[in-house]
C-alpha positions in Angstrom: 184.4 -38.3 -191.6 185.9 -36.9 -194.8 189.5 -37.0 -194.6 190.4 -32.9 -195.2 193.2 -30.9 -196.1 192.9 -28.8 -193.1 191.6 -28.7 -189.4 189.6 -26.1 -187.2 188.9 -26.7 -183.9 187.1 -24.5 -181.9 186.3 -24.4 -178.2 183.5 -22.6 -176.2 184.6 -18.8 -176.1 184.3 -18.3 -171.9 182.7 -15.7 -170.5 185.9 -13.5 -169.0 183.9 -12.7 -165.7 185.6 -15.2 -163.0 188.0 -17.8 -163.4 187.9 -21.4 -164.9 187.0 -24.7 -162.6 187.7 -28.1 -163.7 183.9 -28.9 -165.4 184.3 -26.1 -167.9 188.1 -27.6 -168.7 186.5 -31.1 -168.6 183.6 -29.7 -170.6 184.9 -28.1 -173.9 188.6 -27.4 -173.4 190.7 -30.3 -172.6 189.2 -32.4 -174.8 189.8 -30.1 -177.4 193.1 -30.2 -177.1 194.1 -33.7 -176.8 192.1 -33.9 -180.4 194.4 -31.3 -181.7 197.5 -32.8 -180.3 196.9 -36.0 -181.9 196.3 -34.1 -185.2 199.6 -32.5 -184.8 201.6 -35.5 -184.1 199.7 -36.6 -187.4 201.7 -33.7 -189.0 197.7 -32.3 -189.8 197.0 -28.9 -190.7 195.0 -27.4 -187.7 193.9 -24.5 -186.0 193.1 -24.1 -182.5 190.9 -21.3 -181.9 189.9 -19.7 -178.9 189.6 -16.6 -177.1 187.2 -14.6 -174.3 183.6 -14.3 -174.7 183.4 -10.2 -173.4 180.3 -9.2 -173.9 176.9 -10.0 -172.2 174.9 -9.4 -169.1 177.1 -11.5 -166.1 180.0 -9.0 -167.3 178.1 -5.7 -166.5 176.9 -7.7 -163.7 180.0 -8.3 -162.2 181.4 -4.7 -162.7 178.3 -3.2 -161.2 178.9 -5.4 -158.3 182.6 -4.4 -157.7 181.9 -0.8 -158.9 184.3 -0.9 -161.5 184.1 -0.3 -166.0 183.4 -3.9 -167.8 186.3 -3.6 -169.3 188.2 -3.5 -166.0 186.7 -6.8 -165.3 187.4 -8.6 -168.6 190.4 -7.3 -168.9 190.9 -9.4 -165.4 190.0 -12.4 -165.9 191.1 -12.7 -169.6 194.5 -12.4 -168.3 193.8 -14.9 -165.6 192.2 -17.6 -168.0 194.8 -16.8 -170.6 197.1 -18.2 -168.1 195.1 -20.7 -166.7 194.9 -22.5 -170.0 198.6 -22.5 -170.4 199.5 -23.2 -166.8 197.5 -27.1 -168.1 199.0 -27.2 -171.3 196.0 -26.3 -173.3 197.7 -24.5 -176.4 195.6 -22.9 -179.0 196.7 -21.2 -181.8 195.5 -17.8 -180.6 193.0 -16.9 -177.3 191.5 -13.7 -178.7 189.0 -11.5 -177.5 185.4 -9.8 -178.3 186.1 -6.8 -176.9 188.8 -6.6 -179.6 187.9 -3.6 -182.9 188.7 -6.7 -184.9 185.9 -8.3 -183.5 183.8 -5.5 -183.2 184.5 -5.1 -186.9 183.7 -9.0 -187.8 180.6 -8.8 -186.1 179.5 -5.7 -187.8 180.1 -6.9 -190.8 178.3 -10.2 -190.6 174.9 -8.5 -189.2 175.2 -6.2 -192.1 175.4 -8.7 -194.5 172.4 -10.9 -193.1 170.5 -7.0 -193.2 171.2 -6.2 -196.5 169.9 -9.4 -197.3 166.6 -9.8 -195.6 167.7 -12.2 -193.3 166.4 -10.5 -190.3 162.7 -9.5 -188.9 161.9 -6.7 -187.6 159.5 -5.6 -185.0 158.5 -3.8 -182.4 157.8 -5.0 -178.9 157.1 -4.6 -175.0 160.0 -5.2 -172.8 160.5 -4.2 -168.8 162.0 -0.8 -168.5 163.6 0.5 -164.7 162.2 4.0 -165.1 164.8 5.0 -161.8 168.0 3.4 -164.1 166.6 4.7 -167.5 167.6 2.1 -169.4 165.6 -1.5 -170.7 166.6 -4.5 -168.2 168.3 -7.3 -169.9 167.1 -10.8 -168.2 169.3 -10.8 -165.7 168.5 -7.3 -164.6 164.8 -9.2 -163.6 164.0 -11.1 -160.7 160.9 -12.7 -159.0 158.9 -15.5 -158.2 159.4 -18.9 -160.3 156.1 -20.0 -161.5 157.1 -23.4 -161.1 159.1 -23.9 -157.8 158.0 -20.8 -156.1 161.8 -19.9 -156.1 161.8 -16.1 -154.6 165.1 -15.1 -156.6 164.6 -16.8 -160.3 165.8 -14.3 -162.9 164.2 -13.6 -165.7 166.0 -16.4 -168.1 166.2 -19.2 -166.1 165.2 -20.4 -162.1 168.5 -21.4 -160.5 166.4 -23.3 -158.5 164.7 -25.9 -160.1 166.9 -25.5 -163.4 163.2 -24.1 -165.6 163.9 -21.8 -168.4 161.7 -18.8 -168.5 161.3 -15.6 -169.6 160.6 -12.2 -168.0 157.1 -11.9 -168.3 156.4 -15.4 -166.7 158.3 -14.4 -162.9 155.9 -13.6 -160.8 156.0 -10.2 -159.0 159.4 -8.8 -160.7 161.4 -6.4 -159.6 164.7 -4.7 -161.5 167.8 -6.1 -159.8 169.4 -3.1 -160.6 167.1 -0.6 -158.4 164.4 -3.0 -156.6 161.9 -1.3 -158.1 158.9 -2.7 -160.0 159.8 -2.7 -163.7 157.4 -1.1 -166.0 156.5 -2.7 -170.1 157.8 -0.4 -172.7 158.0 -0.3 -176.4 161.3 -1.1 -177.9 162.2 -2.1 -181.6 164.8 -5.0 -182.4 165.4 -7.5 -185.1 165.5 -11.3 -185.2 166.3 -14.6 -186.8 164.0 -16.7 -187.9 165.0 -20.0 -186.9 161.9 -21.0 -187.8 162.0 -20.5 -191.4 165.4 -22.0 -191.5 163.7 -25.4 -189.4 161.3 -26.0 -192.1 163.8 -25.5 -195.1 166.9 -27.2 -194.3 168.2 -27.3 -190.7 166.2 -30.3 -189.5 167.0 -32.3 -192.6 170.9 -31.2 -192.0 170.7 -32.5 -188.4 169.3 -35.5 -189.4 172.0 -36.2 -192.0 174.4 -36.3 -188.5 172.4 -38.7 -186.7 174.8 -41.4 -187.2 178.0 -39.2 -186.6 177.3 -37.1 -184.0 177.1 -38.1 -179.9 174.1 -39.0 -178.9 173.9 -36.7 -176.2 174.3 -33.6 -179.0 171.7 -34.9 -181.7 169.0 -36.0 -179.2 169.1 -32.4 -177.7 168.8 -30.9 -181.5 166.2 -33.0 -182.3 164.1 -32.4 -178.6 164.2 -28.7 -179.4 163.4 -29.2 -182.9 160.5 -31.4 -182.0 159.4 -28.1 -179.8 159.2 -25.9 -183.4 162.2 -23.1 -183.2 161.2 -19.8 -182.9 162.9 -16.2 -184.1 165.4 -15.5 -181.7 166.4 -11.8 -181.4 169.8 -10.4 -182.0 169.7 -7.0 -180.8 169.0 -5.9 -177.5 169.2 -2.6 -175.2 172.5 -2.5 -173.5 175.6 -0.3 -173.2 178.0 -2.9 -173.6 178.4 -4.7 -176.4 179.2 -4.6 -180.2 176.9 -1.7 -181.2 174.1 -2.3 -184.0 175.4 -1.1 -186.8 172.0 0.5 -188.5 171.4 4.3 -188.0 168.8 5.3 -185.2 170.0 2.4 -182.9 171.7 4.4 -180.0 172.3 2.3 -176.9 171.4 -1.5 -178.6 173.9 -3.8 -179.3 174.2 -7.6 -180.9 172.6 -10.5 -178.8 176.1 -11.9 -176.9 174.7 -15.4 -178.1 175.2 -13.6 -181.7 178.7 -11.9 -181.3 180.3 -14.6 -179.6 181.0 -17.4 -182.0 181.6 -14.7 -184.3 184.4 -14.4 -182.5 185.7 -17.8 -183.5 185.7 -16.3 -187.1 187.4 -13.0 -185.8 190.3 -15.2 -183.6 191.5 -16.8 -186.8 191.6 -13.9 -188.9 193.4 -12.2 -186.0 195.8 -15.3 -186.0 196.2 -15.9 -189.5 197.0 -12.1 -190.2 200.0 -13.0 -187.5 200.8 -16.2 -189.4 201.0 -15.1 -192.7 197.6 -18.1 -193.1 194.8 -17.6 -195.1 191.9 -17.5 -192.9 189.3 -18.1 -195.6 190.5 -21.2 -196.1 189.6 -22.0 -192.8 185.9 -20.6 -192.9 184.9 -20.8 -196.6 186.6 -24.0 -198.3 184.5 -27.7 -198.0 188.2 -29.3 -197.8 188.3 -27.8 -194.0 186.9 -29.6 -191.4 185.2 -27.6 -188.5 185.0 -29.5 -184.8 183.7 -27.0 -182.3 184.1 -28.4 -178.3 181.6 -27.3 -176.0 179.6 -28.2 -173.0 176.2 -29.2 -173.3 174.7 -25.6 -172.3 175.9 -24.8 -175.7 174.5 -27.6 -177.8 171.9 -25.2 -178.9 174.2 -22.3 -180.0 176.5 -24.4 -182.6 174.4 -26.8 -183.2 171.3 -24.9 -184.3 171.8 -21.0 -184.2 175.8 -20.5 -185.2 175.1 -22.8 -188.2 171.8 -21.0 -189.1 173.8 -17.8 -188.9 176.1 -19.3 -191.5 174.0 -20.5 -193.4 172.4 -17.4 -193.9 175.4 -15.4 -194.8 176.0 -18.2 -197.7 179.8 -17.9 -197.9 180.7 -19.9 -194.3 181.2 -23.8 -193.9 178.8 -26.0 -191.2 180.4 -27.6 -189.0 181.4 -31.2 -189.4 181.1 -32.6 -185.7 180.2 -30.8 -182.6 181.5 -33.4 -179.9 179.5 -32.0 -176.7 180.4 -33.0 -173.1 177.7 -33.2 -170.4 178.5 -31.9 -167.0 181.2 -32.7 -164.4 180.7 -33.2 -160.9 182.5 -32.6 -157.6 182.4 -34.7 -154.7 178.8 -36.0 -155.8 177.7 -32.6 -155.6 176.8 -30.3 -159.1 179.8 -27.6 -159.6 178.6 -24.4 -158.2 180.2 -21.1 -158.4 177.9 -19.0 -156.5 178.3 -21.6 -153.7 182.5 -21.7 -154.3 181.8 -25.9 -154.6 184.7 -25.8 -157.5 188.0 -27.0 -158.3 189.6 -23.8 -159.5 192.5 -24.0 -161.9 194.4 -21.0 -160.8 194.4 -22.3 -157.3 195.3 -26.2 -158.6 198.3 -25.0 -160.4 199.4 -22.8 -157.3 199.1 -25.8 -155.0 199.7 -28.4 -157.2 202.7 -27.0 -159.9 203.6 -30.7 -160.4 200.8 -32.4 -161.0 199.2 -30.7 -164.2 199.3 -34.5 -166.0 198.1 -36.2 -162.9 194.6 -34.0 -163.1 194.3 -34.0 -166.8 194.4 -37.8 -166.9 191.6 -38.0 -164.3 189.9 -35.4 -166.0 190.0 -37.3 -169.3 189.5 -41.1 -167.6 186.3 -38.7 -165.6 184.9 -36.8 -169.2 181.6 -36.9 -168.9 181.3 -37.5 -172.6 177.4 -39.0 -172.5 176.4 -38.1 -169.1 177.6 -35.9 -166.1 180.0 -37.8 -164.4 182.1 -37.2 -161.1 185.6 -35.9 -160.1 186.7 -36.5 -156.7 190.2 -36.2 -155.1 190.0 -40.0 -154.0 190.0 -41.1 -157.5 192.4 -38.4 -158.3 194.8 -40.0 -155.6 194.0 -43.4 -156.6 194.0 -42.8 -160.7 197.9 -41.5 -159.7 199.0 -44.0 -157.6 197.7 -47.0 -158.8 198.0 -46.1 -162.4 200.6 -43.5 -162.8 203.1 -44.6 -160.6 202.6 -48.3 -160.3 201.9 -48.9 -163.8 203.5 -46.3 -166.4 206.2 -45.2 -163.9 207.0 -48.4 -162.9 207.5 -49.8 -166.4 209.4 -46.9 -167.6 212.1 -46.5 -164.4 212.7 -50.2 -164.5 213.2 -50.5 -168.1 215.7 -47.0 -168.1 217.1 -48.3 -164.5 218.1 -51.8 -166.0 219.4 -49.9 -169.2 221.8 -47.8 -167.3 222.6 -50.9 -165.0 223.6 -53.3 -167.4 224.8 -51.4 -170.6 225.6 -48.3 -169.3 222.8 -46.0 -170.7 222.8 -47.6 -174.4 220.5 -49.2 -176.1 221.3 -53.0 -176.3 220.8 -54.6 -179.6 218.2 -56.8 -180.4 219.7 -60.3 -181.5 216.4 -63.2 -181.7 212.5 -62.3 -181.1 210.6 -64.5 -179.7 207.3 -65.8 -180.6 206.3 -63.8 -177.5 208.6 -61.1 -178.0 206.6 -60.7 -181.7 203.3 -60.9 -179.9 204.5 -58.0 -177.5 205.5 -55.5 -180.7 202.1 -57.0 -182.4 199.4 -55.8 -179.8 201.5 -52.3 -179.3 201.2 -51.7 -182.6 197.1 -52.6 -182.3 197.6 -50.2 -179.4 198.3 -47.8 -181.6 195.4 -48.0 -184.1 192.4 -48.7 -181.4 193.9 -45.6 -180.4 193.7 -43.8 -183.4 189.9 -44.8 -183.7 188.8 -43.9 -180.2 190.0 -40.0 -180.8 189.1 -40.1 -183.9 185.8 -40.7 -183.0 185.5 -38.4 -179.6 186.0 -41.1 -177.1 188.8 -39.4 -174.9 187.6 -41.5 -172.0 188.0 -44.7 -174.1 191.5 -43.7 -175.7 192.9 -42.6 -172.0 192.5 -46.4 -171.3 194.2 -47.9 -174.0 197.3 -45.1 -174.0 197.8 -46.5 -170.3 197.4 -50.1 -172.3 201.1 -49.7 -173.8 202.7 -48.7 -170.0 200.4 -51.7 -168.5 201.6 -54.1 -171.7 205.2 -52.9 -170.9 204.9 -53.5 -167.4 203.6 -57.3 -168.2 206.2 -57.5 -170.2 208.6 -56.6 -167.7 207.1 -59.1 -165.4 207.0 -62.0 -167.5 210.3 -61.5 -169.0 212.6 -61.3 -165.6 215.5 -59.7 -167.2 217.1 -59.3 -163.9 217.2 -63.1 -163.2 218.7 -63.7 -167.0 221.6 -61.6 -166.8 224.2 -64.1 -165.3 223.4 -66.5 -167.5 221.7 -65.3 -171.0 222.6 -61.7 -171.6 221.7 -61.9 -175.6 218.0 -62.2 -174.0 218.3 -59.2 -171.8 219.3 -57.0 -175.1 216.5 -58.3 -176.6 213.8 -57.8 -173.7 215.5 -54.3 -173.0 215.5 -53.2 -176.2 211.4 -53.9 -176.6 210.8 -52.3 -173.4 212.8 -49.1 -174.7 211.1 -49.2 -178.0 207.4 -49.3 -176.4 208.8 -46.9 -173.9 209.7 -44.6 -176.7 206.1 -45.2 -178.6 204.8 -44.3 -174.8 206.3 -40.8 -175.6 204.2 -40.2 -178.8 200.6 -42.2 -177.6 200.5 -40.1 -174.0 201.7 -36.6 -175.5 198.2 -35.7 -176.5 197.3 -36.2 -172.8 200.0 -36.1 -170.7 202.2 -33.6 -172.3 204.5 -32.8 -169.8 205.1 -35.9 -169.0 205.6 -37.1 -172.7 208.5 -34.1 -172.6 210.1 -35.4 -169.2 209.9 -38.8 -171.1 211.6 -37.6 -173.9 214.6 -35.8 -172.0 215.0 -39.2 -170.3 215.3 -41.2 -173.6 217.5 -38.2 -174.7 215.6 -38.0 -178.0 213.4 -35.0 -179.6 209.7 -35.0 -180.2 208.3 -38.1 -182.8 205.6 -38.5 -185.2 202.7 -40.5 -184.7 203.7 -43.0 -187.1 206.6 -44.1 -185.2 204.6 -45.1 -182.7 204.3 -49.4 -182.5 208.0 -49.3 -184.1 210.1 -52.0 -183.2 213.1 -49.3 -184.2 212.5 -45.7 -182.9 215.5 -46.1 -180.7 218.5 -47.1 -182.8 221.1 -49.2 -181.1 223.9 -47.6 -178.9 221.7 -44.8 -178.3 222.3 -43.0 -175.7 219.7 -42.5 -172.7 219.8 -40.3 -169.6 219.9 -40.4 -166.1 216.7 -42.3 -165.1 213.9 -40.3 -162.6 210.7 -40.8 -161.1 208.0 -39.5 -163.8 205.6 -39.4 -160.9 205.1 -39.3 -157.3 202.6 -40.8 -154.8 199.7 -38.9 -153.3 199.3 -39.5 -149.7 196.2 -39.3 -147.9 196.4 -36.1 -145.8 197.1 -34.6 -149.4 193.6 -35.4 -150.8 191.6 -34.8 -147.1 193.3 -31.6 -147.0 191.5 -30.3 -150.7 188.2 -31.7 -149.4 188.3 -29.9 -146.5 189.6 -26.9 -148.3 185.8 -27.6 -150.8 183.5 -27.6 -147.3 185.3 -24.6 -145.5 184.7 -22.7 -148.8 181.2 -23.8 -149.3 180.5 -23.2 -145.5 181.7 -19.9 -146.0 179.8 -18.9 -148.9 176.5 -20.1 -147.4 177.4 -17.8 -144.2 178.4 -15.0 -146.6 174.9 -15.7 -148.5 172.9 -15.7 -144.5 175.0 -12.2 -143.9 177.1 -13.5 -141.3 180.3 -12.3 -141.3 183.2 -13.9 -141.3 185.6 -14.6 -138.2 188.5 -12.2 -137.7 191.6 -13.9 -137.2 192.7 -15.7 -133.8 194.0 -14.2 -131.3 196.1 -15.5 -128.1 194.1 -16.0 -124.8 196.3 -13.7 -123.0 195.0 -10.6 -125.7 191.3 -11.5 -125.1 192.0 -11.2 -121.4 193.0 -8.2 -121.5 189.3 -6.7 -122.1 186.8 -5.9 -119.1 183.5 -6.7 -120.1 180.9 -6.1 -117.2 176.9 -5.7 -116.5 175.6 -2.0 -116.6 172.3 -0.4 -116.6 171.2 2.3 -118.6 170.5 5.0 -116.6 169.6 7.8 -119.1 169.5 8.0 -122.7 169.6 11.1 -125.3 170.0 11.1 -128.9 173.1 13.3 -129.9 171.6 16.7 -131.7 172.5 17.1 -135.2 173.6 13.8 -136.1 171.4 10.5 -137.1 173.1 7.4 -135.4 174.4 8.3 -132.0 172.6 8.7 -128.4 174.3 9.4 -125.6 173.8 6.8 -122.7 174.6 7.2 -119.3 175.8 3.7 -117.9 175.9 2.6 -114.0 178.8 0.0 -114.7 178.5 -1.4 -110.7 182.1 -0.1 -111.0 181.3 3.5 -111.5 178.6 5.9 -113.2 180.0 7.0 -117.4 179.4 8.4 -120.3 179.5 6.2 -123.5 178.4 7.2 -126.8 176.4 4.4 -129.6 175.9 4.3 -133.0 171.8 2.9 -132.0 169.7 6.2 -132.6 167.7 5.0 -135.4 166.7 1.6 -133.9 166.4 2.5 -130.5 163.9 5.1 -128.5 165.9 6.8 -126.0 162.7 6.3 -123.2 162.8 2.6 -125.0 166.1 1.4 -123.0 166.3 3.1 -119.8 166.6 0.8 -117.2 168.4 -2.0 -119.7 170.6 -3.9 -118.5 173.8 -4.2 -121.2 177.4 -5.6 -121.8 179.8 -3.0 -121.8 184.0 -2.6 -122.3 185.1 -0.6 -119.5 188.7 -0.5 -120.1 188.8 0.7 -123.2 190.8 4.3 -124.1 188.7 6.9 -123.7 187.7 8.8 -127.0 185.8 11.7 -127.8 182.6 11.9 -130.3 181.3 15.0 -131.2 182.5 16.6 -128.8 181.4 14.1 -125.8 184.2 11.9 -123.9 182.6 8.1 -124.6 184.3 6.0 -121.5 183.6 2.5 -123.3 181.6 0.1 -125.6 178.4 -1.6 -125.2 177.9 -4.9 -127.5 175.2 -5.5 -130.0 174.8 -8.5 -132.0 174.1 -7.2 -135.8 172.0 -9.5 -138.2 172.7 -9.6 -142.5 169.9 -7.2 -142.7 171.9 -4.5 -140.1 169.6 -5.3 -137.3 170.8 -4.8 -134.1 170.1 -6.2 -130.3 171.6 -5.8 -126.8 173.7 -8.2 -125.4 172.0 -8.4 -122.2 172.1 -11.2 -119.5 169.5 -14.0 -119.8 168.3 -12.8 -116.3 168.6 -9.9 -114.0 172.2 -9.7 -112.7 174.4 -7.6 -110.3 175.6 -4.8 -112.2 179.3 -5.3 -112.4 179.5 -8.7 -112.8 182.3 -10.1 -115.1 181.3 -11.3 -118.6 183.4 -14.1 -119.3 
């Protein structure tokens, strides 16, 4: 890669309709910011752009769902990811967001400019309309029959099912999932790029000029849809919420959400520069900047292909110079599923776990699935922390500050004679240092995570080898010199984990009482000068026990059990109550004697019970399932000691039970076989 003058970093804009897991961190955000960490350390000139994606179908979705505004609901969960992203250290420069005017304003602008230049087709075409709704159904508004797994609830972009992308003409039997209805074709005009045009004169040779740079995982996607022949994509469609279309005559269309978003990255940096006093053109529009966007590989398509296209065609904007895609993380073996609540959730991590932010980005990072989906599961994320954490980089660092304060009160010995193997020790930490160096600088966070833990494990050896508790009676001018090294790679351990384990560089740092370093300090044989003053040695980590880690898995089953019952329309159990409260209730056999529906209302008949006790009145919500002739005779479950309480007007002495199915079905709760009326249910 050239080396620039400047840095801008970009990760996936997420969609601000539910919170973040642990694959879309391990997918486009953490990774993104251990690359801008290390830039900073490297005193580079960066900018870390982010921000929520506001705009799009699952948003209206979601707030027609929980009958509330789309902007109620992003104005939600932006709040919650904002946080989210902090609570792990993530920290971009700004987190913006596209429901922002300056946004609104960006994206305007930009589909003007493509307009006025003839950038766009235009044309007129049949989409699916919900006459009851009166309005043109976006994709996710359809749903039917996959033509290829026979899935009865694809939607109309893609079969969650079998994974097939489609469009809404293909399902099979549609129906609006706004009204149930059958959707009608309608006539609607919109405008498009044409990818196409841009394939054949210069996007596939610019893709091919990355083949040697880029993952590849990210060019063998580019060229498999290139191979396939791109087609115009529309930008415009016919929805309420969104940036409007800023052409007269286009009431109630707005830009493609795949369009507006990584606008957004543009508008987040002007929004962020104007706070900084920056220049954001330099960012967007000057060759000496390098662009990096992080994303997952559901987006590989979008910067890759369609964001550069839309750059290209405006003529003012950079390409970017790497797009270092991640493939998808795992849970427990199982694929991440938020509809099925299989998720690590960060808001709930950082709740239970306020101390162990470091211990799950290292596992994330040593898990990235950086050329295929890979796995996360709370066994490793134990083991990683106690066999790595603690009995590796803790270990080396609380013996090395331990024996410090032990032997020369806190200060930093001096460093009389190197050995040959004391030379040998400095040597490969300063080799450390640079494989380091190479692995980030060419996207392998996975790789680099390994050889950062490389300095605690050589310190450690060192440590080992050296024995400078069995050398103190007897050569003290060696025990400067070992403690010494092992403060000065403990000090380069500072700067070569920050860009991972940032909180736990910091805690590092308060313990060697010095302030944040440079990343050419790092491999040093003099960070720490001599007499300096350390602190009061602590643990940097803790161990994980077992019940810890069955506990969270667990916790993942329950949910998914939950979901799946909440999917079947079973409800959930009410909350436990003590034998002696359940006791209390008389449940007995009765027969229906008579039966009459209630005049002037829909649900209720009134049933006349022989409860073997006695002969009552009780009043049920069954009218519109059940003839009164229908259930004379029936033998029922009924509460007979319940208060009595009056119903339109009729005094209802008790409760029968009814079982009621996810469609609202309902059945008595009768006795497998004839029984004694009275008899106790129990």
């Amino acid at each position: 890669m050239k080396d620039p003058k400047r840095y801008l970093v970009t990760s996936a804009l997420p969609y601000a309709n539910g919170p973040l897991h642990i694959g879309h961190i391990a997918g486009a955000y953490l990774p993104a910011d251990i690359y801008v960490r290390y830039l900073r350390l490297k005193e580079k000139d960066v900018a870390f752009i982010c921000g929520s994606d506001e705009h799009g179908v699952p948003i209206t979705l979601r707030a027609r769902n929980e009958g509330v505004s789309p902007q109620k609901i992003v104005d939600k969960y932006h709040e919650i990811n904002k946080k989210a992203f902090k609570d792990l250290g993530i920290e971009f420069d700004i987190y913006h967001r596209t429901s922002d005017p300056l946004h609104h304003q960006t994206a305007s602008d930009f589909f003007l400019t493509l307009y006025e230049k003839g950038e766009f087709i235009e044309k007129e075409e049949e989409q699916y309309y919900d006459e009851k709704e009166q309005q043109f159904l976006a994709d996710r508004y359809i749903v039917g029959i996959c033509p290829k797994c026979n899935y009865d609830n694809a939607y109309g972009d893609q079969c969650e099912q079998c994974g097939t992308s489609l469009s809404p003409k293909e399902l099979i039997d549609p129906v609006s999932a706004l009204s149930g209805n059958k959707p009608q074709l309608k006539k609607t005009r919109h405008w498009y790029l044409p990818l196409d045009k841009y394939q054949e004169q210069w996007l596939e040779d610019w893709i091919d000029s990355h083949r040697d740079d880029w993952k590849a995982n990210v060019y063998g996607q580019c060229k498999s849809w290139l191979n396939q022949k791109l087609q115009p994509r529309a930008v415009t469609r016919d929805l309420e919420w969104g940036v409007p279309v800023p052409v007269k005559g286009t009431e109630g269309k707005v830009l493609y959400v795949w369009f507006d978003a990584p606008i957004g990255y543009i508008s987040a940096t002007k929004a962020w520069a104007d706070a900084h006093g920056k220049d954001w053109e330099k960012y967007w529009k000057d060759k000496d900047t390098s662009l990096v966007h992080f994303i997952g590989k559901d987006n590989i398509v979008f910067h890759c292909l369609i964001f550069p296209s839309m750059l290209n065609a405006h003529g003012e904007y950079i390409l970017s110079d790497n797009v270092p895609a991640n493939e998808f993380l795992n849970l427990e073996g199982d694929k991440l599923s938020t509809s099925r609540n299989w998720a690590v959730w960060v808001n709930e991590f950082v709740k239970e776990f306020p101390d162990k932010i470091d211990v799950l980005r290292y596992t994330l990072a040593a898990n990235f699935p950086e050329q295929k989906d890979n796995d996360f599961t709370w066994k490793d994320f134990q083991t990683r922390n106690n066999n790595e954490l603690v009995a590796v980089m803790g270990n080396f660092v609380n013996r090395a500050l331990v024996l410090t304060k032990k032997y020369f009160d806190g200060k930093v010995p001096e460093c009389s004679e190197l050995t040959d193997y004391d030379r040998d020790i400095l040597s490969r930490a300063a080799t450390i240092k640079e494989d380091l160096e190479n692995s980030i600088e060419n996207f392998k966070f996975r790789e680099a995570v390994k050889i950062a833990m490389d300095m605690a494990r050589l310190g450690n050896k060192y440590l080992a080898d050296t024995e400078p508790w069995s050398l103190y009676e007897r050569d003290i001018g060696r025990v400067q010199t070992i403690l010494n090294v092992s403060l000065q790679i403990t000090a380069s351990l500072s700067i070569i984990i920050e860009p991972f384990l940032p909180f736990t560089a910091e805690r590092l740092r308060n313990l060697l009482n010095i302030s944040k370093l440079n990343w050419e300090l790092a491999g040093k044989l003099d960070i720490l000068g001599v007499g300096h003053e350390i602190n009061k040695p602590k643990h940097l980590f803790q161990k994980i026990e077992d019940e810890t880690v069955e506990k969270q898995v667990e916790k993942l089953k329950e949910a998914r059990r939950k979901k799946e019952q909440e999917a079947q329309g079973i409800q959930p159990a009410k909350e436990n109550v003590g034998f002696e409260d359940f006791s209390k209730l008389d449940i007995r056999v009765g027969e229906i004697l008579e039966a009459e529906r209630v005049p002037k209302t829909k649900k209720l008949m009134k049933l006349a019970i022989d409860t073997g006790l006695d002969q009552r009145t009780v009043v049920a919500g069954i009218a519109e399932q059940f003839n009164p002739e229908d259930i004379k005779g029936k033998q029922v479950s009924i509460a007979v000691n319940l208060e009595p309480k009056k119903i339109k007007g009729i005094q209802s002495q008790g409760m029968i039970l009814m079982a009621e199915d996810s469609e609202g079905n309902l059945t008595f709760l009768s006795p497998g076989n004839e029984t004694q009326k009275g008899a106790v249910v129990k």
